[in-house]
Structures are given as C-alpha cells and as structure tokens.
PDB file with SEQRES, HELIX, SHEET and CRYST1 records, atoms N, CA, C and O in Angstrom:
SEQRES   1 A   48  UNK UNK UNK UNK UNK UNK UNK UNK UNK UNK UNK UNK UNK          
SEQRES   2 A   48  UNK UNK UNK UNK UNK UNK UNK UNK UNK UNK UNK UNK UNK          
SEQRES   3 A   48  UNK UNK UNK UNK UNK UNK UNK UNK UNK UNK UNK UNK UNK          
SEQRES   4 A   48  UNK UNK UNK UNK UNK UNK UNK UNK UNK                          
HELIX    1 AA1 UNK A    5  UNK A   22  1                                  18    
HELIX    2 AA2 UNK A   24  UNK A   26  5                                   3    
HELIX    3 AA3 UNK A   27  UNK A   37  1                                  11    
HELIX    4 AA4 UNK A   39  UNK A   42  1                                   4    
CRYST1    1.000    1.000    1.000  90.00  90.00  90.00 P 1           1          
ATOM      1  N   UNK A   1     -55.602  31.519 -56.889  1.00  0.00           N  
ATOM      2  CA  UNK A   1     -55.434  30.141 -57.311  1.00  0.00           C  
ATOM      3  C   UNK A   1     -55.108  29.283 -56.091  1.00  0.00           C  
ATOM      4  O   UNK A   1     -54.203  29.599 -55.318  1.00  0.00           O  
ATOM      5  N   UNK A   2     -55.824  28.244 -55.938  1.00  0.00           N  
ATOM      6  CA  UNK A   2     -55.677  27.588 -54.880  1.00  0.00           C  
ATOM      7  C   UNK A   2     -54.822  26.867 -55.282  1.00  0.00           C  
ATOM      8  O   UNK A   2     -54.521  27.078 -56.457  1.00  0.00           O  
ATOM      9  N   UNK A   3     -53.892  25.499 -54.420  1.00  0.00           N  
ATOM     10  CA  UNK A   3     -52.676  24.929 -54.912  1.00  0.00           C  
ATOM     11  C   UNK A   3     -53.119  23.366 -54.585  1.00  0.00           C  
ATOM     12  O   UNK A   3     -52.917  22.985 -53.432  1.00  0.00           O  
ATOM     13  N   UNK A   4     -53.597  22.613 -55.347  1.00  0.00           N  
ATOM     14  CA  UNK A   4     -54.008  21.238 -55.244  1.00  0.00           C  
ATOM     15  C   UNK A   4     -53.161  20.422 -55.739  1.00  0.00           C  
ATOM     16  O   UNK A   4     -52.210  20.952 -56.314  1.00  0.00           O  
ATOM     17  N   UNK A   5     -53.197  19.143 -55.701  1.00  0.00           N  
ATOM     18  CA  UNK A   5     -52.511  18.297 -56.072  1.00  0.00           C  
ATOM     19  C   UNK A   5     -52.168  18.298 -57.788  1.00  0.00           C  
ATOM     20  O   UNK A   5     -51.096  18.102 -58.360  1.00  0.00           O  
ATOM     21  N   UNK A   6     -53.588  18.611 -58.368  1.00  0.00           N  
ATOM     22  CA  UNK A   6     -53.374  18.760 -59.821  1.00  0.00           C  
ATOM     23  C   UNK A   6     -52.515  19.687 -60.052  1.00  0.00           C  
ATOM     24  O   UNK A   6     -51.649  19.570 -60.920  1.00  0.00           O  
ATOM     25  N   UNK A   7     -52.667  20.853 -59.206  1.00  0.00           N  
ATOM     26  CA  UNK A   7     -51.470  22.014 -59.833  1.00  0.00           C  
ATOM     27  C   UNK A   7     -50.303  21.666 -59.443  1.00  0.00           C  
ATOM     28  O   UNK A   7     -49.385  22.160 -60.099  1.00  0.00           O  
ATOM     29  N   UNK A   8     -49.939  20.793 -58.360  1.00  0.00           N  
ATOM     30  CA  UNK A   8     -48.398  20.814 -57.809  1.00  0.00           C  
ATOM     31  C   UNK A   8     -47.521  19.985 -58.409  1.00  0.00           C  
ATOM     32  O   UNK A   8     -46.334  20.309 -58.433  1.00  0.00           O  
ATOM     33  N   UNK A   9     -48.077  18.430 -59.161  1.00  0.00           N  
ATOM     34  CA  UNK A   9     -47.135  17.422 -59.892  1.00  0.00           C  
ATOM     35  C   UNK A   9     -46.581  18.413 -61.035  1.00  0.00           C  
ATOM     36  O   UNK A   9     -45.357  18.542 -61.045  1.00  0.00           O  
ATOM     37  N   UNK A  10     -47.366  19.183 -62.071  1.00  0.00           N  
ATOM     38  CA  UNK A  10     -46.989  19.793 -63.557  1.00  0.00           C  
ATOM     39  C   UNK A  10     -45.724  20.846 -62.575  1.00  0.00           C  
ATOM     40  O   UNK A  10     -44.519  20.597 -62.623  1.00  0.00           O  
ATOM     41  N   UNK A  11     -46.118  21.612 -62.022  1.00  0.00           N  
ATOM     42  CA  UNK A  11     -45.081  22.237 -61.051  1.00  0.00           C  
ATOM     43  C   UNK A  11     -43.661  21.508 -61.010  1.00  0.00           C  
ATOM     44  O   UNK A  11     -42.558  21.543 -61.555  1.00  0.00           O  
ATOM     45  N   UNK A  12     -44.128  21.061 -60.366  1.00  0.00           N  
ATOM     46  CA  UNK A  12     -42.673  19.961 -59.391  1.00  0.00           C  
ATOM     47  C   UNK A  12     -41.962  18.872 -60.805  1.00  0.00           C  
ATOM     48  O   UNK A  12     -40.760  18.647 -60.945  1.00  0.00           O  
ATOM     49  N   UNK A  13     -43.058  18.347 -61.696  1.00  0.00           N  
ATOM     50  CA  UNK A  13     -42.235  18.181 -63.228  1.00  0.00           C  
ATOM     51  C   UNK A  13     -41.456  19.449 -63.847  1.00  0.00           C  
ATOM     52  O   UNK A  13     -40.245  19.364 -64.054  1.00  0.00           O  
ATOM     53  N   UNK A  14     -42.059  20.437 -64.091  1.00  0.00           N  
ATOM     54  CA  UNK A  14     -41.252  21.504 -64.580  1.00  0.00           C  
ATOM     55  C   UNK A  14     -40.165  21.996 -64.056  1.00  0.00           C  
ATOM     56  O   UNK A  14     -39.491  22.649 -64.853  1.00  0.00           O  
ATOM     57  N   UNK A  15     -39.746  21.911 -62.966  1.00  0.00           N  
ATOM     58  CA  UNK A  15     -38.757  22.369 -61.925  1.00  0.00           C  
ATOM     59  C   UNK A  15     -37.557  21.540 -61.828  1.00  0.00           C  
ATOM     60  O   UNK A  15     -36.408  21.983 -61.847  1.00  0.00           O  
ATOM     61  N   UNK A  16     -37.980  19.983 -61.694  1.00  0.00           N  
ATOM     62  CA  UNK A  16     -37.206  18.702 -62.066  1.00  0.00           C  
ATOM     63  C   UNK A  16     -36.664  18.688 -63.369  1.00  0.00           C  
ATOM     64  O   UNK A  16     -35.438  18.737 -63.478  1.00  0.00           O  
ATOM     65  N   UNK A  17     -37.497  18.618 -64.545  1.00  0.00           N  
ATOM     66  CA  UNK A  17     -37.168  18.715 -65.927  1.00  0.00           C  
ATOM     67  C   UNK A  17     -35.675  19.578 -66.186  1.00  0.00           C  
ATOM     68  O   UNK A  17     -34.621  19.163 -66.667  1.00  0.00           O  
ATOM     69  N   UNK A  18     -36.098  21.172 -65.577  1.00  0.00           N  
ATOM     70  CA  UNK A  18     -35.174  22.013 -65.724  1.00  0.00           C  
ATOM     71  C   UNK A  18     -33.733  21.667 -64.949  1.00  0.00           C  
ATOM     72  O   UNK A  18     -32.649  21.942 -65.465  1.00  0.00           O  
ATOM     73  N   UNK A  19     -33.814  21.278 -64.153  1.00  0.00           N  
ATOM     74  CA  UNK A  19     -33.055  20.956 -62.900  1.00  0.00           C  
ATOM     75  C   UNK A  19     -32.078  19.878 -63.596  1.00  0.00           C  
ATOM     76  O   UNK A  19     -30.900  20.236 -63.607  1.00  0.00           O  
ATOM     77  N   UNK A  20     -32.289  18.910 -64.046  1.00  0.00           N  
ATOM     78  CA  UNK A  20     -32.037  18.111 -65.248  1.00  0.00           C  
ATOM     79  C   UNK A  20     -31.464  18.314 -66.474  1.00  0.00           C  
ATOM     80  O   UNK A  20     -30.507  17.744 -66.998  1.00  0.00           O  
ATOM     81  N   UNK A  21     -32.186  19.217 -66.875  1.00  0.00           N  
ATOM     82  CA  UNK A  21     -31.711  19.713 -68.235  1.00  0.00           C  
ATOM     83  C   UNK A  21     -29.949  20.641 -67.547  1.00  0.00           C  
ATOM     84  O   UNK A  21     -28.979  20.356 -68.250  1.00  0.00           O  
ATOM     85  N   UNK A  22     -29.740  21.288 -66.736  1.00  0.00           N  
ATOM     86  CA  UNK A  22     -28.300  21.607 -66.231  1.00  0.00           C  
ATOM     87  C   UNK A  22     -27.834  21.314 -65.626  1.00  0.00           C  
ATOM     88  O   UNK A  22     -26.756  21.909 -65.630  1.00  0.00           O  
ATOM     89  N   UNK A  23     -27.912  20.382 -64.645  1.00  0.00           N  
ATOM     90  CA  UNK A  23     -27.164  19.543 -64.075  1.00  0.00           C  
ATOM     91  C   UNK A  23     -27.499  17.819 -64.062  1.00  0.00           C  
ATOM     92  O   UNK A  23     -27.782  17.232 -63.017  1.00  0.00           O  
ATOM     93  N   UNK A  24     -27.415  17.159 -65.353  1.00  0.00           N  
ATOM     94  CA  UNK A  24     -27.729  15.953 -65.101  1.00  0.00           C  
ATOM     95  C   UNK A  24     -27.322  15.096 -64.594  1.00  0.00           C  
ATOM     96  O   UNK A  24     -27.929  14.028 -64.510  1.00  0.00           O  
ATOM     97  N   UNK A  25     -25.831  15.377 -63.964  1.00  0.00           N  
ATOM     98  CA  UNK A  25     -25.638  14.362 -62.364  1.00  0.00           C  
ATOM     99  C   UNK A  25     -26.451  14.213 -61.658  1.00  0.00           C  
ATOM    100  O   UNK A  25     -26.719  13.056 -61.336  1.00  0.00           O  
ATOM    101  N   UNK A  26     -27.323  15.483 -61.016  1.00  0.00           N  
ATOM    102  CA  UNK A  26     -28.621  15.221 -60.166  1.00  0.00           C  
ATOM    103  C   UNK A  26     -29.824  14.225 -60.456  1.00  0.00           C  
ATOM    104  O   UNK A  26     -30.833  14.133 -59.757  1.00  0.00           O  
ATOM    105  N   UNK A  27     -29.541  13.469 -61.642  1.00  0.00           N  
ATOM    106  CA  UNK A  27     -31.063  13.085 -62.128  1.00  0.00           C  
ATOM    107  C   UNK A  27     -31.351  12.273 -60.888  1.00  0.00           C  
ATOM    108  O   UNK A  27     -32.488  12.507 -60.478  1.00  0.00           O  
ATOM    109  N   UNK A  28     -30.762  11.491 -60.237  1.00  0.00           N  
ATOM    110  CA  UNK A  28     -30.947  10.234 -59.550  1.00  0.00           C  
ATOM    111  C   UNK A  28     -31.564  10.857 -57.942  1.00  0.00           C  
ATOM    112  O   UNK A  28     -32.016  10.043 -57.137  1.00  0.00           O  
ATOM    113  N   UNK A  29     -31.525  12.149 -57.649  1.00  0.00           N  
ATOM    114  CA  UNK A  29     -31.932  12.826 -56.660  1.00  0.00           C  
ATOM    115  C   UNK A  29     -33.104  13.390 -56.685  1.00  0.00           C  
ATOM    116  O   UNK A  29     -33.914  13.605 -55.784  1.00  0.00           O  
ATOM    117  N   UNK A  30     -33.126  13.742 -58.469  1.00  0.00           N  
ATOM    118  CA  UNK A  30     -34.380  14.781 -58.621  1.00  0.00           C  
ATOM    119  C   UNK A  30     -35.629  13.525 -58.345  1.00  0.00           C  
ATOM    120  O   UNK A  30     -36.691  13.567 -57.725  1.00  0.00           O  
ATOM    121  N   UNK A  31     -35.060  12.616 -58.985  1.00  0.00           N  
ATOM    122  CA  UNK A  31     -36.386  11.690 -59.219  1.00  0.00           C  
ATOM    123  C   UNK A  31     -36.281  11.100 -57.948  1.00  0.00           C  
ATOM    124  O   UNK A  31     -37.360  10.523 -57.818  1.00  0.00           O  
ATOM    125  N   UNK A  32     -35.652  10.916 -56.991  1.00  0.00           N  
ATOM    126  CA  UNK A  32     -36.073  10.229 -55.683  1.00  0.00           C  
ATOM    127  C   UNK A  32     -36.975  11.139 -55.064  1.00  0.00           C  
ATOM    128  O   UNK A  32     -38.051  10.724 -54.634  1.00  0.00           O  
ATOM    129  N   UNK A  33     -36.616  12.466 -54.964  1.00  0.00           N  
ATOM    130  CA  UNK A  33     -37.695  13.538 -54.693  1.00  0.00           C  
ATOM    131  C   UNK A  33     -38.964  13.568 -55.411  1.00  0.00           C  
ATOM    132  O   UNK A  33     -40.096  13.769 -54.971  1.00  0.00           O  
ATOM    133  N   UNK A  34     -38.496  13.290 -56.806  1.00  0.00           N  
ATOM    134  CA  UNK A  34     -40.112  13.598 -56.932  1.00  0.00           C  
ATOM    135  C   UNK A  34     -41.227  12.282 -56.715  1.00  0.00           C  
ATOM    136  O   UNK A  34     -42.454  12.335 -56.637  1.00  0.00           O  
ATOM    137  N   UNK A  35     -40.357  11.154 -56.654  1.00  0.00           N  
ATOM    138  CA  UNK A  35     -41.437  10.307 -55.978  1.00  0.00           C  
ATOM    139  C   UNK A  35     -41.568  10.115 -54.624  1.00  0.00           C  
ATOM    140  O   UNK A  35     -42.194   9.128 -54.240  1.00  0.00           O  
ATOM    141  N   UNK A  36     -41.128  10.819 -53.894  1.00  0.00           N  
ATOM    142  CA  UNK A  36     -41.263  10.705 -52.249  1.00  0.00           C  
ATOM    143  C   UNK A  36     -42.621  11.392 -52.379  1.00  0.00           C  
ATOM    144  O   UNK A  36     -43.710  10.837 -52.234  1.00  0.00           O  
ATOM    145  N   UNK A  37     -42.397  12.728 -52.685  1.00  0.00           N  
ATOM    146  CA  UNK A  37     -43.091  13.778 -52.784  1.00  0.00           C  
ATOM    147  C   UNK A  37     -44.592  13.530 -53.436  1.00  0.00           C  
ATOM    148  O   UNK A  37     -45.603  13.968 -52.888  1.00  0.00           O  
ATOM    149  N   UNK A  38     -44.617  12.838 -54.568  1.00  0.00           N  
ATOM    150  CA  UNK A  38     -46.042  12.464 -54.868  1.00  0.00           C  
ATOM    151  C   UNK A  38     -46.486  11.340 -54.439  1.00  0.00           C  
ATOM    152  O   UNK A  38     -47.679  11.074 -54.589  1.00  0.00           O  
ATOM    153  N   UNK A  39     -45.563  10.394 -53.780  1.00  0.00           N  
ATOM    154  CA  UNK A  39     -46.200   9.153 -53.186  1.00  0.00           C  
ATOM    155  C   UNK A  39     -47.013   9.698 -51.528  1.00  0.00           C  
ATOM    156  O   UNK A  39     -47.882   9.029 -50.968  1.00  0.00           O  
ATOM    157  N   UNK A  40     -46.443  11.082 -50.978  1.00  0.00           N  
ATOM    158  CA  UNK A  40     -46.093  11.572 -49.902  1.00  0.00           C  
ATOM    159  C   UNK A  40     -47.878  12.663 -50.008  1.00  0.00           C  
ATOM    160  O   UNK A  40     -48.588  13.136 -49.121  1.00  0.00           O  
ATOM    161  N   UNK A  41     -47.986  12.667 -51.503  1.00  0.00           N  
ATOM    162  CA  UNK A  41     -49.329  13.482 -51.756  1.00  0.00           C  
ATOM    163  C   UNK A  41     -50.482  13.015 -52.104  1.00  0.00           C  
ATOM    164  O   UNK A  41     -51.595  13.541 -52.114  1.00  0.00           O  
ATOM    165  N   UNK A  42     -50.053  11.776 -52.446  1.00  0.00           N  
ATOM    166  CA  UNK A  42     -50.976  10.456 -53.051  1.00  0.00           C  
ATOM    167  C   UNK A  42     -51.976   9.821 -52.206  1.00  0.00           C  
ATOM    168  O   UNK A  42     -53.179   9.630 -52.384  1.00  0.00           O  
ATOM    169  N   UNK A  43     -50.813   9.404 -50.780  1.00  0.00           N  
ATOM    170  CA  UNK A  43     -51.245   9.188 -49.575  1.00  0.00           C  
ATOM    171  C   UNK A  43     -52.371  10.187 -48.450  1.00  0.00           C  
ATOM    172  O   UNK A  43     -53.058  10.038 -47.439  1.00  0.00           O  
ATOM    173  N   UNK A  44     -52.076  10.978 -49.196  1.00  0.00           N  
ATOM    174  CA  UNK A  44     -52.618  12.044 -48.467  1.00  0.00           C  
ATOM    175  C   UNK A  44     -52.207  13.002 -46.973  1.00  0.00           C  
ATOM    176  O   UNK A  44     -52.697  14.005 -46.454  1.00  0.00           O  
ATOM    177  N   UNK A  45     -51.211  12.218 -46.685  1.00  0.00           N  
ATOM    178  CA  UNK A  45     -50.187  12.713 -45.646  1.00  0.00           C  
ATOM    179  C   UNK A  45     -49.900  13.874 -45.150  1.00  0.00           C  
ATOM    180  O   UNK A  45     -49.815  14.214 -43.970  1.00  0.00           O  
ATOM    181  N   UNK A  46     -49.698  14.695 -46.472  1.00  0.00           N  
ATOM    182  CA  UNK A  46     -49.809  16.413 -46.685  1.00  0.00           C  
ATOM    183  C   UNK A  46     -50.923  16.809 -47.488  1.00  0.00           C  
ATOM    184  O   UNK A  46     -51.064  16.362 -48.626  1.00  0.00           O  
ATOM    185  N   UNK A  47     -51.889  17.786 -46.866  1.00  0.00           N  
ATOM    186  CA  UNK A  47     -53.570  17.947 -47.630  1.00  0.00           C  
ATOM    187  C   UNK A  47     -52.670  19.661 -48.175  1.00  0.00           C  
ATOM    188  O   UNK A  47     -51.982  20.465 -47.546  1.00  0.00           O  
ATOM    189  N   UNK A  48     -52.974  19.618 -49.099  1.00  0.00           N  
ATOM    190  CA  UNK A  48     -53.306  21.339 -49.897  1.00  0.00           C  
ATOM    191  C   UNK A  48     -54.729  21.839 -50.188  1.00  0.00           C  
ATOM    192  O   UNK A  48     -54.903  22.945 -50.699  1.00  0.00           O  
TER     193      UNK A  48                                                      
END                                                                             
C-alpha cells in the first residue's frame, strides 16, 4: 500500500479523534496539528 494523501488525512483523523476522546484538554493542539499538517500536504511541501 502506497501512502498518499488520501490515505494519510482518514489516518491522522482517526488518531486525533482518539487522542481526544482521552484526553480532551489536548483538543486545541490536536487540531493545530492537524491543520498544519494538511495545509503542509495541501501545499504540496511534503510529496508521499
């Protein structure tokens, strides 16, 4: 399985979600990460 952009957001949601679901102090971290990270993949900046 190759690792493309389509496979890495459902990823990186599922991981966040969970991450969330037990520690929801973190929410405000998880989600700065996860939009660095797909704005950061969007751009194309980092190729998979």
């Amino acid at each position: 399985m190759t690792l493309t952009i389509a496979n890495l957001q459902p990823i990186v949601a599922l991981i966040a979600g969970v991450l969330i679901l037990f520690v929801p102090r973190i929410l405000n971290y998880i989600v700065a990460l996860y939009l660095i990270i797909t704005g950061i993949l969007g751009l194309g900046i980092i190729k998979f």
